[in-house]
C-alpha positions as CSV (number, residue, x, y, z in Angstrom):
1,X,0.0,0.0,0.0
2,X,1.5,3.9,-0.8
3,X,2.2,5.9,1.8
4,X,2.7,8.9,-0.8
5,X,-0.1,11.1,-0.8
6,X,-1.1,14.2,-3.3
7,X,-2.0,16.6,-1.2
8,X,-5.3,18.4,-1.7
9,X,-5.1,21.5,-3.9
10,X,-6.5,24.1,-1.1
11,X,-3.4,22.3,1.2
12,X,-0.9,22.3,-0.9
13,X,-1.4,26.5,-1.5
14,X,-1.9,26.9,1.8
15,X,1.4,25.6,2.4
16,X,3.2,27.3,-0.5
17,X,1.7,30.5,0.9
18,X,4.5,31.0,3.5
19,X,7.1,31.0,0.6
20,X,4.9,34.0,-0.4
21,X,3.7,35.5,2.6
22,X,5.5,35.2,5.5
23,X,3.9,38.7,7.3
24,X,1.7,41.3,6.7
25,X,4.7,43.4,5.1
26,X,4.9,41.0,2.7
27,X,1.0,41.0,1.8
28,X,1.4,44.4,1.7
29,X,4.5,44.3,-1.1
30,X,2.0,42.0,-3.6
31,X,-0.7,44.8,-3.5
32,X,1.3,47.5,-4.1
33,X,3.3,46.3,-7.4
34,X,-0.5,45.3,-8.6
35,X,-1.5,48.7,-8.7
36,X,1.8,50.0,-9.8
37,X,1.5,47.5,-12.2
38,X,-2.4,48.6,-13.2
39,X,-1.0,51.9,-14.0
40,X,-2.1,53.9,-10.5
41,X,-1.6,57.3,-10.5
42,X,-2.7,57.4,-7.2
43,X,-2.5,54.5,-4.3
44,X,-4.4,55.0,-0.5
45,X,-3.0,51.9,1.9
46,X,-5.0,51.6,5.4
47,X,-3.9,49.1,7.6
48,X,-5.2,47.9,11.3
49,X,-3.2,46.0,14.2
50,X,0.2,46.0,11.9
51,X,-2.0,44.0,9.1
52,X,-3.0,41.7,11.1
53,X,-6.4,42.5,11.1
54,X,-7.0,44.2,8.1
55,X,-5.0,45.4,5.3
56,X,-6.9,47.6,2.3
57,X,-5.6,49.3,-0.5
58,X,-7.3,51.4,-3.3
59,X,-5.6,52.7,-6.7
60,X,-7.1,53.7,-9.8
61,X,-5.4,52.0,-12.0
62,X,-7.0,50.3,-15.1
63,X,-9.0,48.2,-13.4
64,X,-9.9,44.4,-14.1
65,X,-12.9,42.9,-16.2
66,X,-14.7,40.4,-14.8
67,X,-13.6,37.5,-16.3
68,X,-9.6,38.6,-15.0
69,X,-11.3,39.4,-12.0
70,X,-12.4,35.6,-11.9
71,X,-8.8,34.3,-12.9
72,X,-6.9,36.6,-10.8
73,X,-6.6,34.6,-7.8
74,X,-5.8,31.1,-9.6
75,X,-2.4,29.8,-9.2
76,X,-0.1,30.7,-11.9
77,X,-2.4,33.4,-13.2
78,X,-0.7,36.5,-14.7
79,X,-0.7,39.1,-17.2
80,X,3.1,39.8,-17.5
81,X,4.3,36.7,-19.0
82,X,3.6,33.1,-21.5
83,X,7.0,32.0,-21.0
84,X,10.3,31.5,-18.8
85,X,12.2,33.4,-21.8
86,X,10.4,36.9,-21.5
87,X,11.7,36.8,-18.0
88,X,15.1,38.6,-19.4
89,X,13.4,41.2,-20.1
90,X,10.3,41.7,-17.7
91,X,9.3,45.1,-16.4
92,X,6.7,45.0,-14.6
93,X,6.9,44.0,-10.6
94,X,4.4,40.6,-10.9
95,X,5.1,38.2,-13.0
96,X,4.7,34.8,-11.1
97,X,1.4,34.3,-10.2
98,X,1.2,33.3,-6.8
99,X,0.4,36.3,-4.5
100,X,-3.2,36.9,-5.1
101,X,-3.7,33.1,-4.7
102,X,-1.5,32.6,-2.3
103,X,-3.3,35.2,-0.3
104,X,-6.7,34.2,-0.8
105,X,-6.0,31.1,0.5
106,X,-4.9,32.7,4.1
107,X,-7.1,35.0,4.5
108,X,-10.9,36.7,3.6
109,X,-10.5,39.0,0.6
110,X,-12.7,41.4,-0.8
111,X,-12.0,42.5,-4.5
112,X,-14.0,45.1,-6.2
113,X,-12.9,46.8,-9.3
114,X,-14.1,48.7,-12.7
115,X,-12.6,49.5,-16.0
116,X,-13.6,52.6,-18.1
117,X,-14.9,50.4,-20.4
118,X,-17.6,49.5,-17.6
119,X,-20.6,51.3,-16.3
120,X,-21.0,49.6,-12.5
121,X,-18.2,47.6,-11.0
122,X,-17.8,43.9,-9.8
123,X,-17.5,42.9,-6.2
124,X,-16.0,39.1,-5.0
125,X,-15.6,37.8,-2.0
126,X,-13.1,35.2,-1.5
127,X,-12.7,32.8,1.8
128,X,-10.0,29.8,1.9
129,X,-9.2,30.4,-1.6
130,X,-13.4,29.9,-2.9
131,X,-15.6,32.3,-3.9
132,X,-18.9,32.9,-1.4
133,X,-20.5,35.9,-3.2
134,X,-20.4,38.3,-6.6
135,X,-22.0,41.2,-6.9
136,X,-22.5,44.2,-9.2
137,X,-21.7,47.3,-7.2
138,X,-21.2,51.2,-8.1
139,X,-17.9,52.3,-7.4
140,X,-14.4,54.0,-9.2
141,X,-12.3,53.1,-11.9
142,X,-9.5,51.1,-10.5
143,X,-9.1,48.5,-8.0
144,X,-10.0,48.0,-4.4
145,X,-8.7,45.2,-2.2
146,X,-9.4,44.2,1.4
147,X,-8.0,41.5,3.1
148,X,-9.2,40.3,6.7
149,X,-7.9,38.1,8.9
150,X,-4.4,37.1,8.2
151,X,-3.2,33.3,8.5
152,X,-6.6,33.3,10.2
153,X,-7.1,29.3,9.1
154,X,-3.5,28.9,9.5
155,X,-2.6,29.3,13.3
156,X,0.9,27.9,12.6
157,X,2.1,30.3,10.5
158,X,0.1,33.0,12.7
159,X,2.2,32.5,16.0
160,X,5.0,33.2,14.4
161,X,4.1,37.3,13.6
162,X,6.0,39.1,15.3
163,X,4.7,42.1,18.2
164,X,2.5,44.6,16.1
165,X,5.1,47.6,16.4
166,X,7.6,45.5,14.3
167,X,5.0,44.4,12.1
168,X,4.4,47.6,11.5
169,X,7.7,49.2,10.9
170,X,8.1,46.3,8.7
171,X,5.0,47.6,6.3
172,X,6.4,51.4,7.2
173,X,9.7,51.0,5.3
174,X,8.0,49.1,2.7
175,X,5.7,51.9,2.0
176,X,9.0,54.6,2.0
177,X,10.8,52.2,-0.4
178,X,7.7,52.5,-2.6
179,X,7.4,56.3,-2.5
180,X,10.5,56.6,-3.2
181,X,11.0,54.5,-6.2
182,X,7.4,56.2,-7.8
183,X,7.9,59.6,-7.4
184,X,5.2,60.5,-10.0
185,X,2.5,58.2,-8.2
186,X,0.4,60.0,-4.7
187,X,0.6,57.4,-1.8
188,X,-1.1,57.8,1.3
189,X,-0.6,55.3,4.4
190,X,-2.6,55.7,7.6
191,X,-2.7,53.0,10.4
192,X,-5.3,52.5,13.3
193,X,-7.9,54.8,11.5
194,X,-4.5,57.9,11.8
195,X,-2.9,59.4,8.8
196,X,0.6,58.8,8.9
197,X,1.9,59.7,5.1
198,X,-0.2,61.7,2.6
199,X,2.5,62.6,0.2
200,X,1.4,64.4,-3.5
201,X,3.5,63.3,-6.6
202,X,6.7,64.9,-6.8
203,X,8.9,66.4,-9.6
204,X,12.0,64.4,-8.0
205,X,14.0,62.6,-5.4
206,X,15.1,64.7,-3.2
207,X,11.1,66.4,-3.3
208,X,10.3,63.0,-2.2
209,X,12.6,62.7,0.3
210,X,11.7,65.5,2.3
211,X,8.0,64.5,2.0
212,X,8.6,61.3,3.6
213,X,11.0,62.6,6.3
214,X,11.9,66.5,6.4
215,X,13.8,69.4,5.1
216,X,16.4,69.5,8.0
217,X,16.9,65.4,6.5
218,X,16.9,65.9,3.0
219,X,19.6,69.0,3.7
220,X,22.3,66.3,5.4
221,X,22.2,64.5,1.8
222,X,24.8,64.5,-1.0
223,X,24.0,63.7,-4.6
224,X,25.9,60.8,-5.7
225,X,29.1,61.9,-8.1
226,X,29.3,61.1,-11.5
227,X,32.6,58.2,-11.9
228,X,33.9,57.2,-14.6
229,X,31.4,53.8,-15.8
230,X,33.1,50.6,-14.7
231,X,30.7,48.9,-16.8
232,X,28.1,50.3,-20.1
233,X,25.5,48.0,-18.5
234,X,25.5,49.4,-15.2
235,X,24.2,52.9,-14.2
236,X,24.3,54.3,-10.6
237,X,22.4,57.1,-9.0
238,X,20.9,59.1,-5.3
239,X,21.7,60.4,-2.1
240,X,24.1,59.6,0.2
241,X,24.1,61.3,3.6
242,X,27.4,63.7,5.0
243,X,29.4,62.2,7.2
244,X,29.0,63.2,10.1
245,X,24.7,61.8,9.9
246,X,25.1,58.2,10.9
247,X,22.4,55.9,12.6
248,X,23.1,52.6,15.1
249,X,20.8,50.6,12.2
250,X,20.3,50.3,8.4
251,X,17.0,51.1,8.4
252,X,18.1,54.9,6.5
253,X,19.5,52.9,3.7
254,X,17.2,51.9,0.7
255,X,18.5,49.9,-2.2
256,X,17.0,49.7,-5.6
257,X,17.9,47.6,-8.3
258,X,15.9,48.3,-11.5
259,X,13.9,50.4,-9.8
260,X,12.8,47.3,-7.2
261,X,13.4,48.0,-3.6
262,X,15.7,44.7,-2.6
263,X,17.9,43.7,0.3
264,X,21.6,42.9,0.1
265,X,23.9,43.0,2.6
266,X,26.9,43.3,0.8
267,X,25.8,46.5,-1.5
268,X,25.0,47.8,2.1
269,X,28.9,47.1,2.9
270,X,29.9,48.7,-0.1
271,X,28.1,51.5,0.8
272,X,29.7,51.8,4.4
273,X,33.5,51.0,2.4
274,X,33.3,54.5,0.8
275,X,33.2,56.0,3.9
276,X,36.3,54.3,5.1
277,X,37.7,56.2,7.9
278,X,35.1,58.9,7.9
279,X,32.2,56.9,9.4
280,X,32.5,55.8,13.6
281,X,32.8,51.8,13.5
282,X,29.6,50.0,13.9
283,X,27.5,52.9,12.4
284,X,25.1,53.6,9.4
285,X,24.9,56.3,7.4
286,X,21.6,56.9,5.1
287,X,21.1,56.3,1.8
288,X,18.5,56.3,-1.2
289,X,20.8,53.9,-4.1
290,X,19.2,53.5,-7.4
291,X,21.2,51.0,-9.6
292,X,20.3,50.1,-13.2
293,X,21.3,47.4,-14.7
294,X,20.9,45.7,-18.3
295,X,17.9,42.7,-17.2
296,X,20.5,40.2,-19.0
297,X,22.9,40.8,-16.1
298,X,20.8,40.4,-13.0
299,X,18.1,37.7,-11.8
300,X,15.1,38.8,-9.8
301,X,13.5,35.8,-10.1
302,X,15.4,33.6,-7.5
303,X,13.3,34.1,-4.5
304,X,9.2,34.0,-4.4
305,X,8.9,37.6,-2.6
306,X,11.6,39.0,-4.8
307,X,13.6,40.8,-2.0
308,X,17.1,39.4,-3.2
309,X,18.5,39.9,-6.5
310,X,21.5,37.9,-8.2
311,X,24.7,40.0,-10.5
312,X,26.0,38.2,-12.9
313,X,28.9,40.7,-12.2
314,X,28.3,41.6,-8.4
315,X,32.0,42.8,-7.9
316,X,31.9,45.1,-10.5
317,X,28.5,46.6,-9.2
318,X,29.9,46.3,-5.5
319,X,33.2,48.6,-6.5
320,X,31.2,50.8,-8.7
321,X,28.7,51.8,-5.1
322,X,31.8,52.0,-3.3
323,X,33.6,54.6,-5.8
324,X,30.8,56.6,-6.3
325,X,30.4,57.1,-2.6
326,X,33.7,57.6,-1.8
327,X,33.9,60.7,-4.6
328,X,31.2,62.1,-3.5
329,X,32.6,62.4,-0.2
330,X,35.3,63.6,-1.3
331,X,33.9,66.1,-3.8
332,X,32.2,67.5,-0.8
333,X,34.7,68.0,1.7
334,X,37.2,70.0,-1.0
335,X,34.4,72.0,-2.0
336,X,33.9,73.4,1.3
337,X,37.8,73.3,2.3
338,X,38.9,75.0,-0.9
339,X,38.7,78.8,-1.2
340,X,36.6,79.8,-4.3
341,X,39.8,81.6,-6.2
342,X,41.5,78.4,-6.0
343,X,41.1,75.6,-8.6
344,X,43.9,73.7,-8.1
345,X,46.0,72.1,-5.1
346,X,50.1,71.4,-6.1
347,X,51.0,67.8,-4.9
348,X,53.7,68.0,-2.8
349,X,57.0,66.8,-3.2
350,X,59.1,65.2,-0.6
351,X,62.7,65.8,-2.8
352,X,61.8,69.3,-3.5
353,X,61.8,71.1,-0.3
354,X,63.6,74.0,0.1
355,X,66.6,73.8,2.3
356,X,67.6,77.2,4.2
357,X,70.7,77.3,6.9
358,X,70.1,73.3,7.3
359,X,66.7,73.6,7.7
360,X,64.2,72.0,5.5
361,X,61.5,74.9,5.0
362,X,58.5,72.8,5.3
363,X,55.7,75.1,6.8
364,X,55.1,76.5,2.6
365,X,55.9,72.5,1.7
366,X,52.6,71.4,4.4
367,X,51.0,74.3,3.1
368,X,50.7,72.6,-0.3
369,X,49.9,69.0,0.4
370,X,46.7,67.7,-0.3
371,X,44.1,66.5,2.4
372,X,43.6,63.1,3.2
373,X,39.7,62.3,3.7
374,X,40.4,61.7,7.4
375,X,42.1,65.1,7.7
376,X,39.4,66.9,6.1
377,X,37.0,66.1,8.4
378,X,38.5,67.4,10.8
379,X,39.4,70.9,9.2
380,X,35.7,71.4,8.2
381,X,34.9,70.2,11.3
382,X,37.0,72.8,13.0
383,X,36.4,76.1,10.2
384,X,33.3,75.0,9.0
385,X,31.1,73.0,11.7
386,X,31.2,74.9,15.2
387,X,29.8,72.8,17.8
388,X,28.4,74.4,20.9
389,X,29.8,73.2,24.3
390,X,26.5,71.3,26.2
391,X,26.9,71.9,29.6
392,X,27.2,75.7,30.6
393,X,30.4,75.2,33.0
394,X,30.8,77.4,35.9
395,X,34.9,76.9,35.8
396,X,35.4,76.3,32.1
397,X,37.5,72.4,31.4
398,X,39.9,75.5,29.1
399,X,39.9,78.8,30.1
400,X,41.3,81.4,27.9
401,X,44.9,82.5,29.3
402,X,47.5,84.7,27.6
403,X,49.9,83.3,25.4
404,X,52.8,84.8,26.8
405,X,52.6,81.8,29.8
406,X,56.1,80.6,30.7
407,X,56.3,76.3,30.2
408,X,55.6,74.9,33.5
409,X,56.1,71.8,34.9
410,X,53.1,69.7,35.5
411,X,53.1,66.9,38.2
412,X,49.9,65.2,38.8
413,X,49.6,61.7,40.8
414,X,46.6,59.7,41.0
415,X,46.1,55.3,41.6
416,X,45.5,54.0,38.4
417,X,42.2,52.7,37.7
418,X,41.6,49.5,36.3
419,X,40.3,49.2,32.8
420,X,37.7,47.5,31.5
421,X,39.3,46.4,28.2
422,X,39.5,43.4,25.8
423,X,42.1,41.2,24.6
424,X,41.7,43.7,21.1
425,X,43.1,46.2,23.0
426,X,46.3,44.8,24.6
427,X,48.4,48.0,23.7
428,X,46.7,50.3,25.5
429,X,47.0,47.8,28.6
430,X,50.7,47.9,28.4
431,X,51.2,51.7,27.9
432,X,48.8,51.7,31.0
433,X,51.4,49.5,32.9
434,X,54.0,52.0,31.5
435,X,52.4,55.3,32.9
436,X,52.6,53.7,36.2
437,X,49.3,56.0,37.5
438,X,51.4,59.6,37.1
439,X,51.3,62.2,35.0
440,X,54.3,64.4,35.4
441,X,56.8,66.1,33.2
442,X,57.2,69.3,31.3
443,X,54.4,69.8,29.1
444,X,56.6,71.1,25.0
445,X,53.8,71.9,23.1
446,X,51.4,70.5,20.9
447,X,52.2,68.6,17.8
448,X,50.1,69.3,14.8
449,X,47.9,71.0,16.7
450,X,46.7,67.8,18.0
451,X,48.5,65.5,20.3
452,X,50.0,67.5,23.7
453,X,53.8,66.5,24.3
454,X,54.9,66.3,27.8
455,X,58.8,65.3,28.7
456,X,59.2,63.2,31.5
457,X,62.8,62.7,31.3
458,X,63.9,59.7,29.7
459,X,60.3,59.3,28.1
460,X,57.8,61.2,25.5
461,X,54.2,61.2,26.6
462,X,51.7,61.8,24.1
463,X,48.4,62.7,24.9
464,X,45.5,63.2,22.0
465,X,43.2,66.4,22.6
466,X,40.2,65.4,21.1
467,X,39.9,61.9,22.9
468,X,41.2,63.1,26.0
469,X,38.9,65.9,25.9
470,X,36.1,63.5,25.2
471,X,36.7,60.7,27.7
472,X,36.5,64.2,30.4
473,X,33.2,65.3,29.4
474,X,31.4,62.0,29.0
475,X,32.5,61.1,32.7
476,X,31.6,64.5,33.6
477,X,28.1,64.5,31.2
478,X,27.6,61.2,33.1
479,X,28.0,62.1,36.7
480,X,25.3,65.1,36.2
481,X,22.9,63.1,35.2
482,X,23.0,60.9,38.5
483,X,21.8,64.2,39.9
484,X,18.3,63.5,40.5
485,X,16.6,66.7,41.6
486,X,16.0,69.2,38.4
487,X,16.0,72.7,37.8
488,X,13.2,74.7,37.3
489,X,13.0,76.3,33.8
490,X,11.9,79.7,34.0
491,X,10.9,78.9,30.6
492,X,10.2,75.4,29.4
493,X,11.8,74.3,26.6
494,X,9.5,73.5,23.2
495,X,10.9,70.1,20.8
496,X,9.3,68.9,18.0
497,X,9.5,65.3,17.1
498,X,7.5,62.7,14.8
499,X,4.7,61.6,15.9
500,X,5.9,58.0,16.9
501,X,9.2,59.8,18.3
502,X,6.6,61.6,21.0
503,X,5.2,57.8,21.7
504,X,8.4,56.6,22.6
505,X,9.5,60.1,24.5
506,X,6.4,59.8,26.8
507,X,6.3,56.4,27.6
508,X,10.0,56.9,29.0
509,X,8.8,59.9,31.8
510,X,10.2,57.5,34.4
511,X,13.3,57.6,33.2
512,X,13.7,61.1,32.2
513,X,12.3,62.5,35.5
514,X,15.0,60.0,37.2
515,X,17.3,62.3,35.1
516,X,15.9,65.4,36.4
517,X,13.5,66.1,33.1
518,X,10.3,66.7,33.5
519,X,8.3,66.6,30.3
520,X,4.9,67.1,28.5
521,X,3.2,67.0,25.5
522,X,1.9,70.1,24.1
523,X,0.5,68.9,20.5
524,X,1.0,65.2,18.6
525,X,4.7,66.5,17.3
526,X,5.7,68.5,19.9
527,X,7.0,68.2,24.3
528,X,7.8,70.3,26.4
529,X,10.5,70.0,28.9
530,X,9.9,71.9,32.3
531,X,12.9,71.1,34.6
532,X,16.4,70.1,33.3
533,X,19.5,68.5,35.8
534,X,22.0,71.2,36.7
535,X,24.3,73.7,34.9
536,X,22.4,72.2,31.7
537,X,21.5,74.6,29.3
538,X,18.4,74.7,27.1
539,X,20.0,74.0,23.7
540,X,21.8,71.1,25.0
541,X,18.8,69.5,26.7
542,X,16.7,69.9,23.6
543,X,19.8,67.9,21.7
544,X,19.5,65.2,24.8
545,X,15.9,64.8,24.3
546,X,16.2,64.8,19.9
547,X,19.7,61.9,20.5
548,X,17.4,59.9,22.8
549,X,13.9,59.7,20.9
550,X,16.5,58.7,17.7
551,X,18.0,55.9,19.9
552,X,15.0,54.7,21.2
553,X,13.4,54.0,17.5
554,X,16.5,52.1,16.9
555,X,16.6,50.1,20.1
556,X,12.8,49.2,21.1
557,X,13.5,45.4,21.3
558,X,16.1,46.0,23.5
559,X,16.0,44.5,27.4
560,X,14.7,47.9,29.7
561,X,17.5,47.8,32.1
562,X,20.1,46.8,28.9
563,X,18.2,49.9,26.9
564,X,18.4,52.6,29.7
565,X,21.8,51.7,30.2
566,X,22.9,51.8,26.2
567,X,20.7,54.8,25.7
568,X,22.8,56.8,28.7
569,X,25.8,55.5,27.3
570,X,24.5,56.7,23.6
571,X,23.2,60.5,24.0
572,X,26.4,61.1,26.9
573,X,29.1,59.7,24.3
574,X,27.8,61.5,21.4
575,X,27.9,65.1,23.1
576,X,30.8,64.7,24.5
577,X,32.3,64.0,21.3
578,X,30.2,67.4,20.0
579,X,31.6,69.5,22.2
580,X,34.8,67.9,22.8
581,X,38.2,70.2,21.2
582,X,39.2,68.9,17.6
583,X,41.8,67.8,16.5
584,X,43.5,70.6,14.8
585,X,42.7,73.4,17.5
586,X,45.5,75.5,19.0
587,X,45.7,75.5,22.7
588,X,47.9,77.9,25.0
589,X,49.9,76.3,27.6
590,X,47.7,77.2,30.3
591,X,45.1,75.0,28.3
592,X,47.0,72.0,27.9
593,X,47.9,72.2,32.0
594,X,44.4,72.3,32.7
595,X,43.5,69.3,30.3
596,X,46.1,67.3,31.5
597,X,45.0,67.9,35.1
598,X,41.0,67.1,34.3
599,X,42.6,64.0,32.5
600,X,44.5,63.0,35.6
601,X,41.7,62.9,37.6
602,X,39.4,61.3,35.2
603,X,38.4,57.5,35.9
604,X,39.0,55.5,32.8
605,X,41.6,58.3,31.1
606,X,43.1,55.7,29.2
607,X,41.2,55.2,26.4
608,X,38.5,57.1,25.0
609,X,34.9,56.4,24.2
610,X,35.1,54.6,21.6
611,X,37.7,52.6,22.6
612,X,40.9,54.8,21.3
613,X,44.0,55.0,23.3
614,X,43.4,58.8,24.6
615,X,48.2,58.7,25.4
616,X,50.9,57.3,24.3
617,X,54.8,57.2,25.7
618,X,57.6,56.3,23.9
619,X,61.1,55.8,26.0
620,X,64.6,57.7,25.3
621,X,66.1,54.4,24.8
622,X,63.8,53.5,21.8
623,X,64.5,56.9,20.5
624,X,67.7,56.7,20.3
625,X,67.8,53.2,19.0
626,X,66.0,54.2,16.2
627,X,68.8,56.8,15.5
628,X,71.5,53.9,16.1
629,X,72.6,56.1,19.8
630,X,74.3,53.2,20.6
């Protein structure tokens, strides 16, 4: 007897539905390349618990007849294609014939539609993949489906959906992706009976963009630079953002290939590679990437939901991202570094240098060499990008002094603390071991303007400005905030945020007010913060508040003790690095003793917060090896 069985036709699609639809997001994907497909001009999406419980969307696009109507939700039932060979060459987003089938099957759908060449419209009604009821009903050119009741009749798959807020951002970035690749078409999203998007057609891109997010957004983006083609089938084209706008996630980076929203992680890489040393470690910057490609060198067709695409060529396209990034980077930074009468920067030559009583002259060589990325950032950083200081100090960490100050001697003791480092970074443990807790010597000067030198005899002690600086004001930003009791704003302090920003602000009052900020809301965009911890001035308290609500959209899933913790960590480390002194700034003498004295009695002065070494010593003896002082 055969144990083999053909499964019954309604099982067997019910099954092959989770290749299909896996969540509502995905649901959600199918409807919208219908009515892109039909020609929309104009798409409305409502959706209810995340799509769980209901997701509808209306275009009017061409509409279907009623026999297409009828055929639409068999399997393997399209318009787009008769054969495997035209799929080279398809254009439009369906092709397959699964979805509407696929979905019918797992849920209750509702499909009414009209074409012009129709005077009423036809209404089905579709449960478990039959039809219950057809109807003749007035209604609009263009297509209207609801579907109720996700994996309703399949509980298995339905246990697996995830909380509705992640549903939801799930359907959310779907729907940006979508506005973003159809500029010319009028979306409108709202969830939970609220509008969330209602964004007109728009002439271009960056229109879009600040539809979707906001102008203060759209202004942090660079246009991607024109490099020379690497290939005559591949085109390249968007935004990239500056870089100093980064973001813990990926979720600011959308990827379109062919003008299909798709996920890659290693485009996503190449992204991130062109802003090699510009970019912290571990952060994201955003991104809006539309790459063309001839159809013959690309297959869409290897995955059911058509997320993933395969190059035939995908280091070629990989480089290409990278370059294009990189340039425009680069492109950038010169054009604000470079003065407007100058065109041209002369390389500089290291056998050319002028050589006067012994001396080479090189302050007119340096003045002629041409910026590295790195060092860029920090001179626009420095002439370009004034950051204010946060916390309104009573004794300023530098105090102006005159520059006539004699070199003194600085002597400053203090038990080393222990350091709560890796095995990655054993050199910084050794030079710990080699400081021996003290910081004394002679303090020389500063070395381009960025590392203090301090002679302690028979060794060199280097001390970097900016990450010494840093690590001093994040301790400092830190201990401030253990302050419970806040101060009384004589007037409170407005901040506007989105909508689901304000969500997430007010259902963290506990932890705020344990800060000492008091908050409210004033309007569905808009708080208003009423007491602040001390010395802490308005501008900086509205840039905590903006740092955290970011952070918080970026970490929702995270433990609550793990997420306060992080989100301390977060909004302390990125203004103290703000407000921190650049590399590149000049400091009198008196202003390198009282750095080095802050740094002395700072806990972990060792190493910064990101995890740089904030000194280095090097010894007399290796010195003068080096010079064979034998």
């Amino acid at each position: 007897m055969s144990i083999i069985k053909i499964l019954a036709p309604d099982q067997a699609l019910k099954i092959a539905a989770g290749e299909v639809i896996e969540r509502p997001a995905n649901m959600v994907k199918e409807l919208l390349e219908n009515a892109i497909d039909a020609g929309a001009t104009r798409i409305v999406l409502e959706v209810l618990k995340a799509g769980k419980e209901r997701i509808k969307i209306v275009d009017n696009g061409c509409g279907m007849s009623r026999d297409d109507a009828r055929m639409c939700f068999l399997p393997h039932a399209t318009s787009k294609i008769t054969s495997i060979d035209q799929l080279e060459s398809v254009a439009s987003f369906g092709f397959r014939g699964e979805a509407l089938a696929s979905i019918s099957s797992i849920s209750k759908v509702t499909l009414t539609t009209r074409t012009t060449q129709e005077q009423v419209g036809y209404c089905l009604e579709y449960t478990e993949g039959k039809v219950i009821k057809e109807s003749d009903v007035a209604c609009n050119v263009g297509t209207t489906l609801c579907i109720d009741d996700l994996f309703y009749n399949v509980p298995v798959r339905k246990k697996f959906l995830k909380h509705d807020e992640t549903e939801w951002n799930q359907i959310h970035a779907l729907f940006q992706a979508f506005c973003l690749s159809h500029q010319s078409v009028a979306f409108s999203l709202s969830h939970q009976h609220k509008m969330v998007h209602n964004v007109p057609a728009a002439k271009n891109l960056i229109q879009r963009i600040t539809q979707l997010w906001d102008f203060n957004f759209s202004q942090q983006l660079l246009e991607l630079a024109d490099v020379e083609k690497t290939a005559s089938w591949l085109t390249i084209k968007g935004y990239v953002s500056q870089h100093h706008f980064w973001r813990y996630g990926k979720q600011n980076i959308f990827i379109f290939v062919n003008n299909r929203w798709i996920k890659n992680p290693d485009l996503i890489k190449a992204i991130v590679k062109g802003y090699y040393n510009v970019l912290p470690p571990g952060k994201y910057p955003a991104a809006c990437i539309f790459i063309t490609v001839d159809p013959s060198m690309v297959d869409i067709n290897c995955h059911p939901k058509k997320e993933e695409v395969r190059f035939i060529k995908p280091n070629t396209v990989e480089t290409a991202l990278t370059m294009a990034v990189k340039k425009t980077l680069e492109d950038h930074l010169s054009s604000r570094l470079v003065s407007p009468g100058l065109s041209t920067v002369e390389p500089l030559s290291v056998f050319n240098h002028e050589v006067q009583d012994g001396v080479v002259a090189t302050q007119q060589a340096v003045a002629r060499m041409p910026l590295s990325v790195e060092s860029t950032v920090q001179q626009e950083r420095l002439h370009f990008e004034p950051q204010p200081i946060f916390f309104v100090d009573k004794q300023p960490v530098i105090q102006d002094v005159p520059h006539d100050v004699a070199c003194p001697n600085v002597t400053v003791s203090r038990a080393v603390q222990p350091c709560d480092c890796g095995p990655a970074n054993n050199d910084i443990v050794k030079q710990e071991k080699a400081l021996h807790g003290a910081i004394n010597g002679k303090i020389i000067g500063q070395l381009f303007n960025t590392y203090l030198m301090i002679d302690q005899g028979d060794t060199l002690l280097m001390i970097d400005q900016h990450a010494a600086h840093e690590r001093i004001l994040y301790e400092r930003y830190m201990t401030r905030f253990e302050q419970k009791h806040g101060s009384q704003l004589l007037f409170p302090v407005a901040v506007a945020l989105s909508k689901e920003q304000c969500v997430l602000i007010l259902g963290a009052r506990e932890f705020f007010s344990a800060q000492g900020i008091e908050l409210d809301q004033i309007g569905p965009q808009e708080i208003i913060i009423k007491t602040t911890p001390p010395d802490i001035g308005d501008a900086n308290v509205k840039e905590f508040i903006t740092e955290a609500a970011l952070f918080m959209q970026e970490h929702e899933a995270l433990d609550q003790e793990i997420f306060r913790k992080k989100l301390n960590e977060h909004v302390h480390s990125h203004m103290a690095c703000k407000a921190a002194i650049k590399a590149g700034d000049a400091l009198t003498i008196e202003q390198m003793v009282q750095l080095v004295k802050d740094l002395s009695i700072t806990e972990k002065r060792f190493i910064c917060i990101h995890g740089r070494p904030t000194m280095w010593s090097i010894k007399k003896t290796e010195i003068d090896k080096h010079f064979r002082r034998n």
